[in-house]
VEXDREN-2710 file (C-alpha; in Angstrom, 1 decimal):
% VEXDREN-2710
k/r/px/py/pz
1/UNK/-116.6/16.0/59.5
2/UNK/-117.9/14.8/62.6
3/UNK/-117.4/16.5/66.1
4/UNK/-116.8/14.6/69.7
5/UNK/-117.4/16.5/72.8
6/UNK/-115.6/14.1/74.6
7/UNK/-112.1/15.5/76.1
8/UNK/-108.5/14.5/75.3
9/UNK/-105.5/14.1/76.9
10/UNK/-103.1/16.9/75.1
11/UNK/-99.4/18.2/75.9
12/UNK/-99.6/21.4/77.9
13/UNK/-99.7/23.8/75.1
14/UNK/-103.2/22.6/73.1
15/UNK/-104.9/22.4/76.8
16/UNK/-105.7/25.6/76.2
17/UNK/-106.7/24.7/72.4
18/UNK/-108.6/22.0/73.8
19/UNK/-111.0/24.3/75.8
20/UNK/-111.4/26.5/72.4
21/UNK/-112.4/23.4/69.8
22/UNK/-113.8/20.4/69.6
23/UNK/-112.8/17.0/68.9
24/UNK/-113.4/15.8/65.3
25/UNK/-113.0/12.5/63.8
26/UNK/-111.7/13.4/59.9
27/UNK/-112.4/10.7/57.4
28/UNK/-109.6/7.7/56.8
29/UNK/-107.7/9.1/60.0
30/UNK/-107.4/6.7/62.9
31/UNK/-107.4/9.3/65.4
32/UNK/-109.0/12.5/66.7
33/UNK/-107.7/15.8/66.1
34/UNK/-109.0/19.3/67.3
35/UNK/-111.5/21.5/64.9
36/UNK/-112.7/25.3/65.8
37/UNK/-113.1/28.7/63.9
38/UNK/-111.5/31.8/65.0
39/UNK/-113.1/34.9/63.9
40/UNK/-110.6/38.0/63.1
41/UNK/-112.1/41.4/61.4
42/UNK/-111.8/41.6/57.6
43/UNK/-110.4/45.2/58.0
44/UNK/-107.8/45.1/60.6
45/UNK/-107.1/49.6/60.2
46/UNK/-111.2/50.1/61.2
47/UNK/-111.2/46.4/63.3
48/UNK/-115.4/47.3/62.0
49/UNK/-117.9/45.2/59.9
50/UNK/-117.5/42.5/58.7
51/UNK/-115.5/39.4/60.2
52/UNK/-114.2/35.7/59.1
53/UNK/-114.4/32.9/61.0
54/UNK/-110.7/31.2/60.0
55/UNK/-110.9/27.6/59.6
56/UNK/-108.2/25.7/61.9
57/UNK/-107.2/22.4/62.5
58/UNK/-105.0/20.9/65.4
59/UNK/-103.2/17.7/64.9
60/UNK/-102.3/16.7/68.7
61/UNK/-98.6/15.3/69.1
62/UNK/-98.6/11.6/69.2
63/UNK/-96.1/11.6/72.2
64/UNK/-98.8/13.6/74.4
65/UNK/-96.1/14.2/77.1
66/UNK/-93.8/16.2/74.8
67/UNK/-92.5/19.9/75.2
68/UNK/-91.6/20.2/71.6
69/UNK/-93.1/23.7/70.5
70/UNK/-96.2/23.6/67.4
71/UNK/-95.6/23.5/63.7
72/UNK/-97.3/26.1/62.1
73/UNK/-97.7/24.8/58.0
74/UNK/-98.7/27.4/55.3
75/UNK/-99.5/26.2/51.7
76/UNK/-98.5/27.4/48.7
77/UNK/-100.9/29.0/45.8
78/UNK/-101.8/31.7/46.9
79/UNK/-105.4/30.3/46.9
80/UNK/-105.0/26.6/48.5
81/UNK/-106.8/25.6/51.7
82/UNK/-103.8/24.5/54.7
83/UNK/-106.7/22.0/56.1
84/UNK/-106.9/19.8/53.2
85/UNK/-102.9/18.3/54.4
86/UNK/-104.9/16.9/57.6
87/UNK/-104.7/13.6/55.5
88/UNK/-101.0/13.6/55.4
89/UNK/-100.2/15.1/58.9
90/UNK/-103.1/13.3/60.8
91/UNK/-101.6/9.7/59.8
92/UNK/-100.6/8.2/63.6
93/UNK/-97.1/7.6/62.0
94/UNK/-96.1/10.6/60.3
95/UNK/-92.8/12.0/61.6
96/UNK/-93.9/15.5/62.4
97/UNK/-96.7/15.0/64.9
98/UNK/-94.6/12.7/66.7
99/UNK/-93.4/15.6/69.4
100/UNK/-95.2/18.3/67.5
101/UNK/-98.7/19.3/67.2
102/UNK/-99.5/20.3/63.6
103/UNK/-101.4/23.8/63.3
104/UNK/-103.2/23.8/59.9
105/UNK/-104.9/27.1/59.6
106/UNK/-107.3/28.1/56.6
107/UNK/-106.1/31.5/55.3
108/UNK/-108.2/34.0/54.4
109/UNK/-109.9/33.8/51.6
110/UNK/-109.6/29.8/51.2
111/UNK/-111.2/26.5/52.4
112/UNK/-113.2/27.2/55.0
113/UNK/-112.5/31.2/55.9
114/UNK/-114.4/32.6/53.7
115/UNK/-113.3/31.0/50.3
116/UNK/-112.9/33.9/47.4
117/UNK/-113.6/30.9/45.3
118/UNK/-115.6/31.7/41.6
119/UNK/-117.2/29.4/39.4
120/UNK/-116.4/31.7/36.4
121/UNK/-112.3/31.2/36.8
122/UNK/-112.7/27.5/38.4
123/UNK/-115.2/26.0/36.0
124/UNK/-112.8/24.2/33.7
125/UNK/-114.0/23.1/30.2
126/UNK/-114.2/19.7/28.6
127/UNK/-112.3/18.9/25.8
128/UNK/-114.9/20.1/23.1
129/UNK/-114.9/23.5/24.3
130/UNK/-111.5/23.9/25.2
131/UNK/-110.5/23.4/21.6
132/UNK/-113.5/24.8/19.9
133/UNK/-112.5/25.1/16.2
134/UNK/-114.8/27.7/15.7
135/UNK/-113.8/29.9/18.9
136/UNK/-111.2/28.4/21.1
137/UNK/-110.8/29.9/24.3
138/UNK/-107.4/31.7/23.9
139/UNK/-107.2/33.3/27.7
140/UNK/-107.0/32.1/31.3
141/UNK/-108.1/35.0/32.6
142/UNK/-111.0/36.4/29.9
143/UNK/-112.2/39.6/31.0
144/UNK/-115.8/38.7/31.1
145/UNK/-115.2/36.2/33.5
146/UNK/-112.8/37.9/35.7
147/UNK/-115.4/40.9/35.8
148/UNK/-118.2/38.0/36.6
149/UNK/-116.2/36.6/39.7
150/UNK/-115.1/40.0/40.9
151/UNK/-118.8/41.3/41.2
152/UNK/-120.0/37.8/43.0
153/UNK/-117.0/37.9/45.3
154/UNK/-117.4/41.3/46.1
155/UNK/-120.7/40.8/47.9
156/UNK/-119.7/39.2/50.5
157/UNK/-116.1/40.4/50.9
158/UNK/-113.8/43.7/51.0
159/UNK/-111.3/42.3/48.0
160/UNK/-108.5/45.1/49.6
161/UNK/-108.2/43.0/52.7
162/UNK/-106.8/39.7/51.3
163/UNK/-103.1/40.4/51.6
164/UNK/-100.1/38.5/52.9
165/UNK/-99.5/40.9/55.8
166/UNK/-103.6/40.7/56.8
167/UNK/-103.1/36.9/56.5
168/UNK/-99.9/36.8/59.0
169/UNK/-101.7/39.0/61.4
170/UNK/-104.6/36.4/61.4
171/UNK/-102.0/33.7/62.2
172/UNK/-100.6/35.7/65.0
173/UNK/-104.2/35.8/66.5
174/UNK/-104.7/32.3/66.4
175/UNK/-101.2/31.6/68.1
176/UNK/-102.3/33.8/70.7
177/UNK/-105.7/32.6/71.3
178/UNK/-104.3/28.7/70.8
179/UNK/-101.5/29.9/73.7
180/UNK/-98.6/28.5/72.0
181/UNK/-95.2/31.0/73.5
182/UNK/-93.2/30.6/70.4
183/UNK/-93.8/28.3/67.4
184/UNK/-91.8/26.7/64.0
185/UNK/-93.3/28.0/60.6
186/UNK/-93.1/25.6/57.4
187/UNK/-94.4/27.1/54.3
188/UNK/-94.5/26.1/50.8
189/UNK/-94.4/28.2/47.9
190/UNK/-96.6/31.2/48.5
191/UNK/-96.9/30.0/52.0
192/UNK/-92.7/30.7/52.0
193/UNK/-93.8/34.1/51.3
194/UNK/-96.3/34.2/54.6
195/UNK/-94.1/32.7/56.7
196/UNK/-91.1/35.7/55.9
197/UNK/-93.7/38.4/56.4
198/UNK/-94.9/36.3/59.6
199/UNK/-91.4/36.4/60.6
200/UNK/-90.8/39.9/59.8
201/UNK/-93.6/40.7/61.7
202/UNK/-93.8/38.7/64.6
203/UNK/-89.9/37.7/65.2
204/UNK/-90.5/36.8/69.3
205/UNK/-92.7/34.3/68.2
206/UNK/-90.8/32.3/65.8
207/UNK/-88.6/29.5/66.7
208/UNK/-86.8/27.8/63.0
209/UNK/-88.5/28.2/59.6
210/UNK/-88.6/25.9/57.0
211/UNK/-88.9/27.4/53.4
212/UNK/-89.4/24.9/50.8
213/UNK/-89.4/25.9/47.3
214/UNK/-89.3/29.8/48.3
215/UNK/-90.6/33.0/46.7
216/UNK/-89.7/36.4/48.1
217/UNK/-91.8/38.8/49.2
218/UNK/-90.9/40.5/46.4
219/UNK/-90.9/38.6/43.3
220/UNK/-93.5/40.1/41.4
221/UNK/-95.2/37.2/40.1
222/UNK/-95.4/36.5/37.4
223/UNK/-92.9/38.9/35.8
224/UNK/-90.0/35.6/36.1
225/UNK/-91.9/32.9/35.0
226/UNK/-91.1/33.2/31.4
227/UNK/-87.5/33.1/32.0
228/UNK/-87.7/30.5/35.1
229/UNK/-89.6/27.9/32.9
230/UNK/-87.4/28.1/30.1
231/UNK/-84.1/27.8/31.9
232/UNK/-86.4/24.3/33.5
233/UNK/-87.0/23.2/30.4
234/UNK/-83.4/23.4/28.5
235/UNK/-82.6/21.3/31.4
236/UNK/-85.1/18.8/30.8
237/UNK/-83.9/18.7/26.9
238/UNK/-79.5/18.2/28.1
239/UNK/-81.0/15.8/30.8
240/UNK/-82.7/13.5/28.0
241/UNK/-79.4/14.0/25.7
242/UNK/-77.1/12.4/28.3
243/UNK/-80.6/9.7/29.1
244/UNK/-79.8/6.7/26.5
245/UNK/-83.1/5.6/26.1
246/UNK/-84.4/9.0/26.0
247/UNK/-82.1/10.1/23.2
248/UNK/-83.1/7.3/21.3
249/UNK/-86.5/7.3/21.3
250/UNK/-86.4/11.2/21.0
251/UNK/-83.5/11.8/19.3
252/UNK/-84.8/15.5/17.4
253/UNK/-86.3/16.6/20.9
254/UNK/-85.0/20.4/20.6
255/UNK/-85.8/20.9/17.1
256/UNK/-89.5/19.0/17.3
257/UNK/-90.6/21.7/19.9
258/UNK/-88.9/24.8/17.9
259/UNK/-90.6/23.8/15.0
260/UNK/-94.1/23.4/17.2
261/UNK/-93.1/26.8/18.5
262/UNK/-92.6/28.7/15.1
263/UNK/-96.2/26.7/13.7
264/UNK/-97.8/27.4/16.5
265/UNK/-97.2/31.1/16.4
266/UNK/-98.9/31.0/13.2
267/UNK/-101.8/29.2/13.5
268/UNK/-103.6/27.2/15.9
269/UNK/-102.9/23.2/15.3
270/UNK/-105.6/21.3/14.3
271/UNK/-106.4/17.7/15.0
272/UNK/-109.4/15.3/15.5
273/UNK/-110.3/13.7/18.6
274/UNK/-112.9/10.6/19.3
275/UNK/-114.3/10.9/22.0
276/UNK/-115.6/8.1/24.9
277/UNK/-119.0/8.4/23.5
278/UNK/-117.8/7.1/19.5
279/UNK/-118.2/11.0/17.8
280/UNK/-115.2/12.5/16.0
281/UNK/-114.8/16.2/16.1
282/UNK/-112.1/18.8/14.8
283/UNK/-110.3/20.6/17.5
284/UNK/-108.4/23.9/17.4
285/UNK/-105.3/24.0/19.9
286/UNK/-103.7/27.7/20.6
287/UNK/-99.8/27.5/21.0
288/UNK/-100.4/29.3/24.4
289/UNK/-103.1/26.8/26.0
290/UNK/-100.2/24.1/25.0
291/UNK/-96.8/25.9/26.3
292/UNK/-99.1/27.3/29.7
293/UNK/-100.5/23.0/30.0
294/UNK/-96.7/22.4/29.6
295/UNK/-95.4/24.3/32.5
296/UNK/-97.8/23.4/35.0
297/UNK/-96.5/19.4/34.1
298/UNK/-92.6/20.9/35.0
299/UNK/-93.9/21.1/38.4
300/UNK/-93.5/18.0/39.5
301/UNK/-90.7/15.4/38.3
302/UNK/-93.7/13.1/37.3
303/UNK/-94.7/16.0/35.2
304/UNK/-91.1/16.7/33.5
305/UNK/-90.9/13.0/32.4
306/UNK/-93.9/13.4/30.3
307/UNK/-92.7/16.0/28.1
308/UNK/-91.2/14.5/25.9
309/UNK/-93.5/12.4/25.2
310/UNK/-95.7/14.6/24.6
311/UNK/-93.4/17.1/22.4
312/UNK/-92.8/14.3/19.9
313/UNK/-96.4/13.1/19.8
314/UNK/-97.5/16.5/18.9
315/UNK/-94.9/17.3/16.3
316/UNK/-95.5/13.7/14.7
317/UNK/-99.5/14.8/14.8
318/UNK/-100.4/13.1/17.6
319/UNK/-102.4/15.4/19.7
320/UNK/-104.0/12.4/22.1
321/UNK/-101.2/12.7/24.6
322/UNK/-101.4/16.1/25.2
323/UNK/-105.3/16.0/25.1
324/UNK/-105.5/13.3/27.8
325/UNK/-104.2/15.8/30.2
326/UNK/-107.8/17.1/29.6
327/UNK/-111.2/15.9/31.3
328/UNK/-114.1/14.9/28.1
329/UNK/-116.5/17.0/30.7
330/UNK/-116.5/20.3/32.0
331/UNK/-116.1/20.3/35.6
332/UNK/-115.8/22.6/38.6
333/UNK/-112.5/22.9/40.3
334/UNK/-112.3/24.2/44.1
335/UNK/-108.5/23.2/44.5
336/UNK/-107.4/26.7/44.4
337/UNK/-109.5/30.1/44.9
338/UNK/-108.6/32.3/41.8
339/UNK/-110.2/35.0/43.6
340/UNK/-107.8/35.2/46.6
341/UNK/-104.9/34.1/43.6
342/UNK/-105.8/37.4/42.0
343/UNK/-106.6/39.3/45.4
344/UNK/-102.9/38.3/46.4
345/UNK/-100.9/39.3/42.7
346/UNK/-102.8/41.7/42.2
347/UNK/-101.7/43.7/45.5
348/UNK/-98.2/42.2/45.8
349/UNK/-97.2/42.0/42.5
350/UNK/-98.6/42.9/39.2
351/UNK/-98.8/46.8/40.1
352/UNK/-94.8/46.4/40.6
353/UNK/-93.8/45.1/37.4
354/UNK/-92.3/47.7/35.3
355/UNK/-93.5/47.9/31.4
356/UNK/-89.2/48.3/30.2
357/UNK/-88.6/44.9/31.6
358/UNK/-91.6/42.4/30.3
359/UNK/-89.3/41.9/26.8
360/UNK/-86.0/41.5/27.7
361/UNK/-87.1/38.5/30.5
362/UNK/-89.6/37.5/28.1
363/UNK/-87.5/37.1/24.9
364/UNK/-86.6/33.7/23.5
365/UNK/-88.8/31.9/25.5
366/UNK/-91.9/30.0/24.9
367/UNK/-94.3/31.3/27.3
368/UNK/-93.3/34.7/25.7
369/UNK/-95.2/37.9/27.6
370/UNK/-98.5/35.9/27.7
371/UNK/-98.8/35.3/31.1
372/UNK/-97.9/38.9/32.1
373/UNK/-100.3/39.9/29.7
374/UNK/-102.9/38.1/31.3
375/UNK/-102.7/38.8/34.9
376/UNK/-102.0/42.5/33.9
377/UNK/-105.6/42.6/32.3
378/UNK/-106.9/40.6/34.9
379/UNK/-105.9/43.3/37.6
380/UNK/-106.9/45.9/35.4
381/UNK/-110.9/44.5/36.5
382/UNK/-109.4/43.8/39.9
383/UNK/-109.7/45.8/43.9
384/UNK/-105.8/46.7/44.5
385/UNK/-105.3/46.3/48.4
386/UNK/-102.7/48.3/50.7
387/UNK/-99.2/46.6/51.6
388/UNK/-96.7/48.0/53.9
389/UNK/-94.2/50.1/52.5
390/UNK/-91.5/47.3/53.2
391/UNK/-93.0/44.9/51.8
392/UNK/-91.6/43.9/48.9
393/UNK/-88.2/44.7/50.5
394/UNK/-86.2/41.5/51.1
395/UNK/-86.6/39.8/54.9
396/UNK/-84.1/40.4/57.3
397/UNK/-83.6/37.9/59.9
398/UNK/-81.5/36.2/62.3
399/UNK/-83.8/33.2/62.7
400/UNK/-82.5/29.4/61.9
401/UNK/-84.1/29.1/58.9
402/UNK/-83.6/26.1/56.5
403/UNK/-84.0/26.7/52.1
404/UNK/-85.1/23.9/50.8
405/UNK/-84.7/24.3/46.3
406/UNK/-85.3/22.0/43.6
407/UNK/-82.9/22.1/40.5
408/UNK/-85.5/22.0/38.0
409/UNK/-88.0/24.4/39.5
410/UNK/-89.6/26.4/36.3
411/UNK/-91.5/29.1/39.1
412/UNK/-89.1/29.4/42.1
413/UNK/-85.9/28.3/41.4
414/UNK/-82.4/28.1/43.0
415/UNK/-81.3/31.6/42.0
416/UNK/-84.1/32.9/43.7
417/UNK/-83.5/30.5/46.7
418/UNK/-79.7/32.3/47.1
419/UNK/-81.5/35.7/47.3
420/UNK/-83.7/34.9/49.9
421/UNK/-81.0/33.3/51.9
422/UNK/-78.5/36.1/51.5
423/UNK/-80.5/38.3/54.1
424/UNK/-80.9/35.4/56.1
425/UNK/-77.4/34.7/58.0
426/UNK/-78.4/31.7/60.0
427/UNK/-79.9/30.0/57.2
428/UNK/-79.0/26.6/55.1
429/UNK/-79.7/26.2/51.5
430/UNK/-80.1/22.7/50.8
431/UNK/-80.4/21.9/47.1
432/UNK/-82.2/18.9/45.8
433/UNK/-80.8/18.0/42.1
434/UNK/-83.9/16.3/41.2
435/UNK/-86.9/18.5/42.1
436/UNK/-88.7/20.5/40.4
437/UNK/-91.2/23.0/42.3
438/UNK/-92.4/19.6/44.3
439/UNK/-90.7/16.4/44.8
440/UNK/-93.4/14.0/44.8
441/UNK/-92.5/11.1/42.5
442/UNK/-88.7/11.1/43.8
443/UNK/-87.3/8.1/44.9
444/UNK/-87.0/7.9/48.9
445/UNK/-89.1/10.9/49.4
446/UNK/-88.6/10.4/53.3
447/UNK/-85.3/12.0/53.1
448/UNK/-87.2/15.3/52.7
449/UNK/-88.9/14.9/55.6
450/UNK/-85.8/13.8/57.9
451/UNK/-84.3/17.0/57.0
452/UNK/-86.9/19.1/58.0
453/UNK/-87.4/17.3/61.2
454/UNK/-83.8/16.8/62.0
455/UNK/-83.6/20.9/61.7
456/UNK/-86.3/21.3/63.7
457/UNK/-85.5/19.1/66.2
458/UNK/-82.1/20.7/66.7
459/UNK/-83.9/24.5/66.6
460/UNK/-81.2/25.0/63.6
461/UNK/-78.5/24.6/65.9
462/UNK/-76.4/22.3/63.7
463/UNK/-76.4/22.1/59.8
464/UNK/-78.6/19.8/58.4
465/UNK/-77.2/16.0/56.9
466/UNK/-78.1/16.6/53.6
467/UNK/-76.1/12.9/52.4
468/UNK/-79.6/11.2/51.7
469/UNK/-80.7/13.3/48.9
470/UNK/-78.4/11.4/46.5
471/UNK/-80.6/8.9/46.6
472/UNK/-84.0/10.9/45.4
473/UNK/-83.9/9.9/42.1
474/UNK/-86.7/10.9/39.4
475/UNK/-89.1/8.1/37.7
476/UNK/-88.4/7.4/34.3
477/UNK/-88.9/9.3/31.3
478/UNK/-92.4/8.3/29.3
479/UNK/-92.2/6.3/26.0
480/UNK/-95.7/5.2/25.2
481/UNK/-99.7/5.8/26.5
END
């Protein structure tokens, strides 16, 4: 990242942004956009010690005249870094930045403010040890290593102050110091659950908020995801029932991945893989490192379209499908900090999950308890940090706010899209019947985006045209390698 000192002609608002940052040129973006740091303290009760510098990015409006208030965009995770969207947003033709700048803001704990990132959690394993037939890795969060990044983190950070609320209070600070008046929130995901505490918080300051594939503030991740991925993935099997060509080239679809199920609660599978470099080796594959790889594809309609594919491969004993979801090598992954993941569920949402209800939303799935189980002993070696006592009470809100739900979303689906809009009065649920968590790989993906800015536009005034969603259509389902 390179930075200009050169000045730039901005619409009123960013003047005062302008004076703050710098110009920086970001690589494979035509034009300049506005870089800076804004330190906040760690500990907001003692305002003492320790402080981050929060990483932000300004995307100037393209139409440098324009009036139109800021969008604020928060990303999902928790753990992903807001700055790594500059790409998308910084493109001179992108509908957003038209009227709007684009405020891209690092939250604590990710990117560049102070990253709770740890090699121990993000290192992930090649294929060899992955599936070690001697002693295959059976956890995602092994004690050792959660114990490892907790004690490295810890050095240079107060693990009780990465919360939701300390995050929104960090965004407030950097609306004030920017001098924006009011501003429009878009969050994704985890970032839906920012922008209600933001709003919670901070109404005045708020203009519309866009929510796009929304978790509450109380949703006690991941106590649902059993029973959210399951419901996803019955879909998936009546949607290929009612596809010809995927009922015909996977005509035993349901039973193949019971029978997989029942096996793999038994034993381990075992196959043999050759690897690039012409050497053979046995692997070991854990029915939960197969059903966890599974739901992370259901996040994406791309994703969903492999399935099946890979469910009859793997009952037919074909285990290379599945495995080239893999990397050969070990390599380190920096795409989401597991340390502010954990510093987030940890404080938000394991503590609240009640020991009477883990079976009955568990049973007759096949993710089963094991990811409660995990993140429950993960939080066991992890710091616990303070939330309001409203917290994980549902947002309450007279603010235009548009709902934006995919039909085949296995983490935050529709039902839980209704909850969060039925304390919202002035709010629009628009369903999409072809995403999942995301919609990349959808046909005419720029209907998404016309939404949004048509809501935005109108400050929620009007209902949203919601006609062009008919035509986002799914890629096909996946027959061969």
């Amino acid at each position: 990242m390179k930075f200009f000192t050169c000045f730039y002609l901005f619409s009123l608002p960013t003047i005062l942004a302008a004076q703050q940052m710098q110009l920086c040129k970001i690589q494979n973006i035509k034009d300049a956009v506005l870089c800076g740091t804004y330190a906040v303290f760690e500990n907001y009760k003692t305002k003492k010690g320790r402080k981050i510098n929060l990483n932000i990015i300004v995307v100037p409006a393209v139409h440098k005249t324009s009036n139109q208030l800021p969008i604020f965009y928060f990303e999902g995770g928790p753990g992903l870094a807001a700055t790594k969207n500059v790409s998308f947003f910084g493109e001179s033709n992108n509908p957003y930045r038209q009227d709007h700048d684009i405020v891209l803001i690092d939250a604590r704990g990710t990117g560049g403010s102070n990253p709770l990132n740890c090699f121990q959690l993000q290192y992930q394993r090649g294929i060899a040890d992955q599936f070690n037939p001697v002693n295959p890795p059976e956890d995602i969060y092994p004690e050792a290593e959660v114990k490892a990044c907790y004690d490295s983190l810890s050095k240079n950070a107060d693990l009780t102050q990465y919360t939701t609320t300390n995050i929104a209070n960090d965004i407030e600070e950097v609306r004030l110091w920017l001098g924006y008046k009011k501003i429009h929130l878009f969050g994704l995901s985890y970032g839906t659950r920012l922008a209600q505490e933001y709003m919670r918080r901070f109404p005045k300051a708020v203009q519309t908020v866009v929510l796009q594939s929304p978790t509450s503030t109380g949703s006690r991740m991941p106590l649902y995801h059993a029973k959210f991925a399951q419901a996803s993935l019955d879909k998936l099997f009546e949607d290929c029932a009612k596809d010809s060509l995927c009922k015909i080239n996977f005509p035993f679809l349901k039973k193949e991945f019971s029978d997989l199920m029942f096996i793999g609660s038994k034993q381990n599978f075992k196959t043999f893989f050759s690897f690039s470099y012409s050497r053979t080796k046995q692997l070991s594959i854990p029915w939960d490192i197969f059903q966890t790889k599974l739901r992370t594809l259901m996040y994406d309609p791309v994703g969903l379209k492999q399935i099946p594919f890979i469910i009859h491969q793997a009952a037919s004993g074909n285990w290379k499908p599945f495995l080239s979801l893999y990397s050969e090598k070990g390599k380190y992954g920096d795409f989401l900090a597991e340390g502010l993941y954990l510093c987030i569920t940890c404080s938000e949402d394991v503590p609240f999950i009640k020991s009477k209800e883990v079976i009955p939303l568990t049973r007759n799935t096949f993710m089963g308890t094991y990811r409660i189980r995990q993140q429950q002993l993960a939080c066991a070696n992890w710091a616990r940090g303070f939330i309001p006592n409203d917290f994980l009470q549902p947002v309450r809100s007279n603010l235009p706010v548009l709902i934006i739900s995919g039909n085949y979303d296995p983490v935050t689906p529709v039902s839980m899209a209704r909850n969060i809009a039925a304390f919202l009065p002035n709010s629009q649920l628009v369903v999409i019947p072809q995403m999942s968590h995301l919609f990349d790989g959808l046909s005419n993906e720029e209907c998404f985006d016309k939404m949004v800015m048509e809501f935005i536009t109108n400050s929620g005034k009007s209902k949203v045209d919601t006609r062009c969603i008919t035509s986002m259509q799914p890629p096909p389902y996946k027959f061969k390698n």
